[in-house]
MIVEX-894891 format. One record per residue (C-alpha): residue number from 1; residue in one letter; x negated, y negated, z negated. Coordinates in Angstrom, 1 decimal, m for minus. Example, Ala and Ser with C-alpha at 12.3 -4.5 7.8 and 13.67 -1.06 7.14 Angstrom:
BEGIN
+-----+------+--------+--------+--------+
! seq ! type !     xx !     yy !     zz !
+-----+------+--------+--------+--------+
!   1 !    A !  m12.3 !    4.5 !   m7.8 !
!   2 !    S !  m13.7 !    1.1 !   m7.1 !
+-----+------+--------+--------+--------+
//
This chain:
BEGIN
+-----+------+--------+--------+--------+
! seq ! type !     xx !     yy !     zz !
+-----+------+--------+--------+--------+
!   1 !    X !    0.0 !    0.0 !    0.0 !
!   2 !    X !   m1.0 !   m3.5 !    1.2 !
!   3 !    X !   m1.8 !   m5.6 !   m2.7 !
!   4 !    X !   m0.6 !   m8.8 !   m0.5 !
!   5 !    X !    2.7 !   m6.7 !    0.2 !
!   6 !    X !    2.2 !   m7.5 !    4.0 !
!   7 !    X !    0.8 !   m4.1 !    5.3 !
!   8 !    X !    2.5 !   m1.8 !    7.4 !
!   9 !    X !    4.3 !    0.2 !    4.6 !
!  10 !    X !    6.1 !   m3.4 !    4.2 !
!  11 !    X !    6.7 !   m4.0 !    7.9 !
!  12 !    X !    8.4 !   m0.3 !    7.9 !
!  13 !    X !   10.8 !   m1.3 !    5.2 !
!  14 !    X !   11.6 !   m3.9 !    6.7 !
!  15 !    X !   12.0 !   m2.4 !   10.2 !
!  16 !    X !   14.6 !    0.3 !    8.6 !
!  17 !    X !   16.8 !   m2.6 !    7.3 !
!  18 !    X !   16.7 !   m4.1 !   10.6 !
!  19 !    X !   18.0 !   m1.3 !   12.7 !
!  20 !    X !   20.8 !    0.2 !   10.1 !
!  21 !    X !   21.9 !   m3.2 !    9.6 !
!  22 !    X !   22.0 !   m3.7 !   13.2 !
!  23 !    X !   23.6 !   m0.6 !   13.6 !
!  24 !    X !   26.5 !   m1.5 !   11.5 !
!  25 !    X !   26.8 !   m5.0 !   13.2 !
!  26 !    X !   26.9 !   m3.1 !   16.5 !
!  27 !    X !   29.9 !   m1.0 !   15.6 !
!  28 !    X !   32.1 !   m4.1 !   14.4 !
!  29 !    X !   31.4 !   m5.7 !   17.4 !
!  30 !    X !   32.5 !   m3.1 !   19.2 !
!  31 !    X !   35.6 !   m3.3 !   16.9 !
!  32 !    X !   35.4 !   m7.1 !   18.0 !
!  33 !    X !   35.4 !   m8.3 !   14.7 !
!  34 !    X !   35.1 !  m11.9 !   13.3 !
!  35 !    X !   32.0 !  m10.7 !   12.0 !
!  36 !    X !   29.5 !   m9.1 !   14.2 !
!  37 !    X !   26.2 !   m7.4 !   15.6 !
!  38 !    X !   24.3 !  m10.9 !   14.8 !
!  39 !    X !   26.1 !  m11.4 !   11.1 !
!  40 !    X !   25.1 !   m8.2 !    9.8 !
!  41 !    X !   21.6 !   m7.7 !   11.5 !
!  42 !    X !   21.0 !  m11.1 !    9.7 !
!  43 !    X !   22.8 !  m10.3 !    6.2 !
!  44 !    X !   20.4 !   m6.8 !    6.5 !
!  45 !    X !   17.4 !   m8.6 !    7.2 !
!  46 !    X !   17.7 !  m11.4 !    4.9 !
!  47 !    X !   18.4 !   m9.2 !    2.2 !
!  48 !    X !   15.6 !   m6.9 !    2.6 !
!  49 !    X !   12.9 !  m10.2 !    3.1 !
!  50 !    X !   14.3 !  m11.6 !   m0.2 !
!  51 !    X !   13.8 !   m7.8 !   m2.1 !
!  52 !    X !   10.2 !   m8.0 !   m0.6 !
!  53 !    X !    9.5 !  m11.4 !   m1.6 !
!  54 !    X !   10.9 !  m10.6 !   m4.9 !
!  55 !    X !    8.2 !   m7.0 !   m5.4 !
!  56 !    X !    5.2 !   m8.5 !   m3.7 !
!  57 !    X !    5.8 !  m12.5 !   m2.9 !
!  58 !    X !    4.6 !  m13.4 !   m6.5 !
!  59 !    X !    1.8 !  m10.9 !   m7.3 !
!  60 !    X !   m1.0 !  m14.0 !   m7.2 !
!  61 !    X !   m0.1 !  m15.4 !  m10.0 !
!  62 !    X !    0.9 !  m12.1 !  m12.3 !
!  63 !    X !   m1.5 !  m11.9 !  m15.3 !
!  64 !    X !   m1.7 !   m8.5 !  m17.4 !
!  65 !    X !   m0.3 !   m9.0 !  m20.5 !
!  66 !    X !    0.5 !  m12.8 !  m19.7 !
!  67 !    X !    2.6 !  m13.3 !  m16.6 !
!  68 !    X !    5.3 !  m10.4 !  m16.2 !
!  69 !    X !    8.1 !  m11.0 !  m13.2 !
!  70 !    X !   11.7 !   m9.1 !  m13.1 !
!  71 !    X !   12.1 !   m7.8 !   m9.1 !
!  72 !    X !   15.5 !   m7.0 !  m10.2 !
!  73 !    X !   16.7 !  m10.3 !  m10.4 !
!  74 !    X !   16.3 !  m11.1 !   m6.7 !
!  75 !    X !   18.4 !   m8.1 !   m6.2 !
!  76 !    X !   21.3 !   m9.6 !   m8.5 !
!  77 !    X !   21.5 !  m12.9 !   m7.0 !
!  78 !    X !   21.6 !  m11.3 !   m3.8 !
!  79 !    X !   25.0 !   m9.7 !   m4.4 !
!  80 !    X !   26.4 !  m13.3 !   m6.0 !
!  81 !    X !   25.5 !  m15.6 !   m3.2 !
!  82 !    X !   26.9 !  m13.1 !   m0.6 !
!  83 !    X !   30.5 !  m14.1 !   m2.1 !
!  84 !    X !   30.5 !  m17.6 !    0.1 !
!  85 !    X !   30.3 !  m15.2 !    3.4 !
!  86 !    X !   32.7 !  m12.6 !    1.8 !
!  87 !    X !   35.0 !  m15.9 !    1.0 !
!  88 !    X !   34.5 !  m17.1 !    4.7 !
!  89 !    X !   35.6 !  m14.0 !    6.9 !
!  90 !    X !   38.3 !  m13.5 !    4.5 !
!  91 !    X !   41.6 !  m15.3 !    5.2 !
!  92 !    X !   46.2 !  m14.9 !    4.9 !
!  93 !    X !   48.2 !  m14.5 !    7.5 !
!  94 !    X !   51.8 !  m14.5 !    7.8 !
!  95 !    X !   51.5 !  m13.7 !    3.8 !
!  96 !    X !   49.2 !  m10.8 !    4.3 !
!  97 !    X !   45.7 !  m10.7 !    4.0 !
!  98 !    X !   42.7 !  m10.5 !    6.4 !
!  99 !    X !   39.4 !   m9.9 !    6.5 !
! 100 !    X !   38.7 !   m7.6 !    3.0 !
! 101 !    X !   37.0 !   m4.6 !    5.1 !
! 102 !    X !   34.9 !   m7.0 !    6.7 !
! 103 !    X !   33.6 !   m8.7 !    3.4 !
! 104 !    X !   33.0 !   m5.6 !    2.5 !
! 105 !    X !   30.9 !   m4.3 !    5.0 !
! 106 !    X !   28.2 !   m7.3 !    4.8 !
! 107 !    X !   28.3 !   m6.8 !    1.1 !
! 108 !    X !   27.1 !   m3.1 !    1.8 !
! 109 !    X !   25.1 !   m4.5 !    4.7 !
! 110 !    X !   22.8 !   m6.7 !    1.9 !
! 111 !    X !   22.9 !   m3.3 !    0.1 !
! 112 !    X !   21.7 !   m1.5 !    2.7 !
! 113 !    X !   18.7 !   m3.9 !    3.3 !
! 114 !    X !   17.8 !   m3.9 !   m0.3 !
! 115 !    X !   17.7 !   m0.9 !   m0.5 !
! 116 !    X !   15.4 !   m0.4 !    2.3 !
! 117 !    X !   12.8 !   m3.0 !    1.5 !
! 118 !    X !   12.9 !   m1.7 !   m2.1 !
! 119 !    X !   11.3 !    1.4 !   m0.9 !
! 120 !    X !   14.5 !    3.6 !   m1.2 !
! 121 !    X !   14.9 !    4.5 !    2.8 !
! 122 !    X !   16.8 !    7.3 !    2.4 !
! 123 !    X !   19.1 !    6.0 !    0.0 !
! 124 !    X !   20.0 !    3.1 !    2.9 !
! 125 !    X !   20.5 !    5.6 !    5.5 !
! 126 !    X !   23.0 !    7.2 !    3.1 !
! 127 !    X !   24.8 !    4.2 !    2.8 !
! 128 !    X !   24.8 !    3.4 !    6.4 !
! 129 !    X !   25.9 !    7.0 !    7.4 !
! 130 !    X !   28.6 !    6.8 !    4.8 !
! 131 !    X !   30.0 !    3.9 !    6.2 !
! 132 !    X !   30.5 !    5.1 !    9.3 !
! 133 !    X !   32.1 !    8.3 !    7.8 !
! 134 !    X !   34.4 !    5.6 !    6.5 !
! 135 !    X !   35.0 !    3.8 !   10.0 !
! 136 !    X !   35.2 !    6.9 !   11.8 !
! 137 !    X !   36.2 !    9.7 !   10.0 !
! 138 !    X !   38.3 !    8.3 !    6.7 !
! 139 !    X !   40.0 !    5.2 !    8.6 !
! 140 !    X !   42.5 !    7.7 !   10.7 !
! 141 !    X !   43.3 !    9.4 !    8.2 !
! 142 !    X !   44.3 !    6.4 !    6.0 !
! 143 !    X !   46.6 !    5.0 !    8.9 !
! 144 !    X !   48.1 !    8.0 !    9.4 !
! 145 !    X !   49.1 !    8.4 !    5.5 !
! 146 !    X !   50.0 !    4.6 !    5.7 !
! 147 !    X !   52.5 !    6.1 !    8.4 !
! 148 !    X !   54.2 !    8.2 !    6.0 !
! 149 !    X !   55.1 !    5.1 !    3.6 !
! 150 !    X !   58.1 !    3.4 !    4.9 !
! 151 !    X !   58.3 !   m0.3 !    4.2 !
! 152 !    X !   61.9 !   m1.8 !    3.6 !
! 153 !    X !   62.4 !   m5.1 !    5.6 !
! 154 !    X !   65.1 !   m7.5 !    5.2 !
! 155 !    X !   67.1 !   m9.3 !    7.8 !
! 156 !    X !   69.4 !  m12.3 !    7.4 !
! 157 !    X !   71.4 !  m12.8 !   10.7 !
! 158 !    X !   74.3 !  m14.9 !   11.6 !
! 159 !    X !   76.5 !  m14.3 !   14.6 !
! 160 !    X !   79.4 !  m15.1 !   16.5 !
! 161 !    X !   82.2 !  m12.4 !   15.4 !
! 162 !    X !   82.6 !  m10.7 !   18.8 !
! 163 !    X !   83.7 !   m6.9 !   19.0 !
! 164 !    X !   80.4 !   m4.8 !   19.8 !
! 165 !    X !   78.0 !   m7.3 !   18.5 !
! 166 !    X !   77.2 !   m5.7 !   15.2 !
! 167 !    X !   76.8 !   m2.1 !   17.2 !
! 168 !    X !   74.8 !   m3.9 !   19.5 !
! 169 !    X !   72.4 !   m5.1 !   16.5 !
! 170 !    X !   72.2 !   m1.4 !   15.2 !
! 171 !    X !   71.0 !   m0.2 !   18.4 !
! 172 !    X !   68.2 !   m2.9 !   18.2 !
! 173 !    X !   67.1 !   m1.7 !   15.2 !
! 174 !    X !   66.8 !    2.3 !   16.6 !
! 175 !    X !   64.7 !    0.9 !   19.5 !
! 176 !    X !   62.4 !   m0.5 !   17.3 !
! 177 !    X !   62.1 !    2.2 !   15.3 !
! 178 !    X !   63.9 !    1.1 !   12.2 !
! 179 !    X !   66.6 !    3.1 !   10.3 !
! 180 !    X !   69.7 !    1.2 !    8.5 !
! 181 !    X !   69.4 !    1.3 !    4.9 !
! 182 !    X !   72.1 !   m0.9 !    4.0 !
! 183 !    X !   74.5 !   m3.4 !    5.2 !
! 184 !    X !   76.3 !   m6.6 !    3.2 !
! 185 !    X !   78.1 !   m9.1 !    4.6 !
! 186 !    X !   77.3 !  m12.3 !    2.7 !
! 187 !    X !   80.2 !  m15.2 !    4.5 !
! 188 !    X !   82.5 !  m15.2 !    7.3 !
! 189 !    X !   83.4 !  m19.4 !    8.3 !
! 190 !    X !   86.1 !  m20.6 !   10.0 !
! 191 !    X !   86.1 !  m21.3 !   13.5 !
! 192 !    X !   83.4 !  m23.3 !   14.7 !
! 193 !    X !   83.3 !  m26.2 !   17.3 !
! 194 !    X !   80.7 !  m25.2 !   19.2 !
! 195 !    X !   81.1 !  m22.2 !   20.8 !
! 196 !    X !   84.3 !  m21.6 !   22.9 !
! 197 !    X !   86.0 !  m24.7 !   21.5 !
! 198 !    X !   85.9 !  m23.9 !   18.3 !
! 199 !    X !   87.6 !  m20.5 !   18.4 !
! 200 !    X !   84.9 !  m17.6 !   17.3 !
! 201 !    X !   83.9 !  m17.4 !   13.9 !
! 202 !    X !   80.4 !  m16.6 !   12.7 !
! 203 !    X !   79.6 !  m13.7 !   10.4 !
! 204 !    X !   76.2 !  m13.4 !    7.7 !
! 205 !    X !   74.9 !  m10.6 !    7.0 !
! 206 !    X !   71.8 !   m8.8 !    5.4 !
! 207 !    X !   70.2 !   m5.8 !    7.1 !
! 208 !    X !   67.9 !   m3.9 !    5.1 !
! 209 !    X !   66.5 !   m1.4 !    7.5 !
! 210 !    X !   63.5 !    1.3 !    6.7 !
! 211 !    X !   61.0 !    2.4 !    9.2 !
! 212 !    X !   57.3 !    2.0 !   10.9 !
! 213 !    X !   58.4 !    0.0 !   13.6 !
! 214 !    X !   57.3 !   m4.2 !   14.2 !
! 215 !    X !   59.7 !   m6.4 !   12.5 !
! 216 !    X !   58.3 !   m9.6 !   14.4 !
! 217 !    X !   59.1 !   m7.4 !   17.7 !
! 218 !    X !   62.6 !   m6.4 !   16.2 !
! 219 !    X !   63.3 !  m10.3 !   15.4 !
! 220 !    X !   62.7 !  m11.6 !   19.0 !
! 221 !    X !   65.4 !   m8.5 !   20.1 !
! 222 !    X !   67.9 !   m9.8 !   17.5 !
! 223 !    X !   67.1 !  m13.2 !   18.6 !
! 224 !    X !   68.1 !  m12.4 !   22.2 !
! 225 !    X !   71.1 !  m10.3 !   21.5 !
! 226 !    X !   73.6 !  m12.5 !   22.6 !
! 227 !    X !   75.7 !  m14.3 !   20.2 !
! 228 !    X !   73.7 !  m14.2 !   17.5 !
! 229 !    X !   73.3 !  m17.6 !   16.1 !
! 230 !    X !   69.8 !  m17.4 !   14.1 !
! 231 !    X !   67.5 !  m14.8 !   12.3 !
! 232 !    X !   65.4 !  m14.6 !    9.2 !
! 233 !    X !   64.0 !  m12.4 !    7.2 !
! 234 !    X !   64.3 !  m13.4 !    3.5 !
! 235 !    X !   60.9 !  m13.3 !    1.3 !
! 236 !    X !   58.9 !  m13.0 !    4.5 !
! 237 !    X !   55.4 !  m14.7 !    3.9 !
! 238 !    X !   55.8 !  m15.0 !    0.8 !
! 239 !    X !   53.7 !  m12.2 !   m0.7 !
+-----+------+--------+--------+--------+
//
């Protein structure tokens, strides 16, 4: 081993971190990801440079029995300022959130080129292979149990009372894939002005439907079923 910490022992550790970490980049870019092959390759890299500068950067100045140093520190502020990237990729959408798999993954990323600069090489290809067991292997078979929980969504639509109109809005629901779970009718007005001059009534009610279908999908088809006057779906976003 180089004393100066700049021999080829260090240039190998440092190599490993490079390609894993690039190899992890390489697969979320492929996934077209917010974060990709140039994000992680630099998260790797960075993070095995600051373990290295943290075992051999300060060995000048270390005195036997005077001046000790704690590599481990390096290591543990390493894992802290990661959080402003994690915070950055992360992000809600229509009330759920995105983003959490990719914070993730550059968090292991820094792992993965601490570990290799620390000296530990198989340990980092361990954690690299078991990530893309993860990606790979583990992430079908999480969206296909996801499949087998069925989500209840709400509807609140209001239509003009026409015969066939609430048939037609059940058939809706089966071509989305969405089974009717209930049905309650929350106000019936009077006749309105404008539609017909003033001579159809409109009709509230709340679906609650159960299924695996797309309920922004199914909204647009109630939303062009016509007669129907508008469409929400109650609590929506609000999660």
């Amino acid at each position: 081993m180089e004393p100066s910490g700049q021999g080829w022992l260090q240039l190998a550790e440092f190599a490993v971190a490079f390609v894993l970490s690039a190899a992890i980049g390489l697969e979320r870019e492929i996934r077209q990801k917010a974060a990709g092959l140039r994000t992680y390759t630099i998260v790797g890299v960075g993070s095995a440079l600051f373990t290295l500068v943290s075992k051999y950067g300060f060995t000048d100045v270390l005195q036997s029995g005077t001046v000790t140093l704690d590599p481990s520190r390096v290591a543990a502020q390493i894992v802290s300022g990661l959080g402003f990237i994690g915070a950055g990729v992360i992000f809600v959408q229509r009330g759920s959130v995105q983003g959490l798999t990719t914070a993730a993954t550059i968090w292991l990323t820094a792992a993965v080129g601490s570990a290799a600069a620390a000296g530990l090489p198989l340990l980092a290809v361990l954690a690299t292979a078991s990530y893309f067991l993860v990606a790979y292997a583990i992430r079908p078979l999480a969206r296909r149990l996801s499949l087998l929980r069925s989500v209840p969504v709400h509807f609140r639509i209001t239509y003009l009372q026409r015969p066939g109109l609430l048939h037609d809005l059940f058939a809706e629901c089966s071509r989305a894939g969405f089974d009717i779970a209930e049905v309650r009718t929350l106000s019936a007005t009077g006749p309105i002005g404008a539609y017909d001059g003033g001579t159809e009534h409109t009709v509230e009610v709340l679906l609650a439907l159960a299924g695996h279908g797309d309920g922004d999908a199914l909204t647009a088809r109630f939303v062009a079923v016509d007669g129907v006057v508008a469409c929400a779906r109650p609590g929506y976003g609000d999660e």
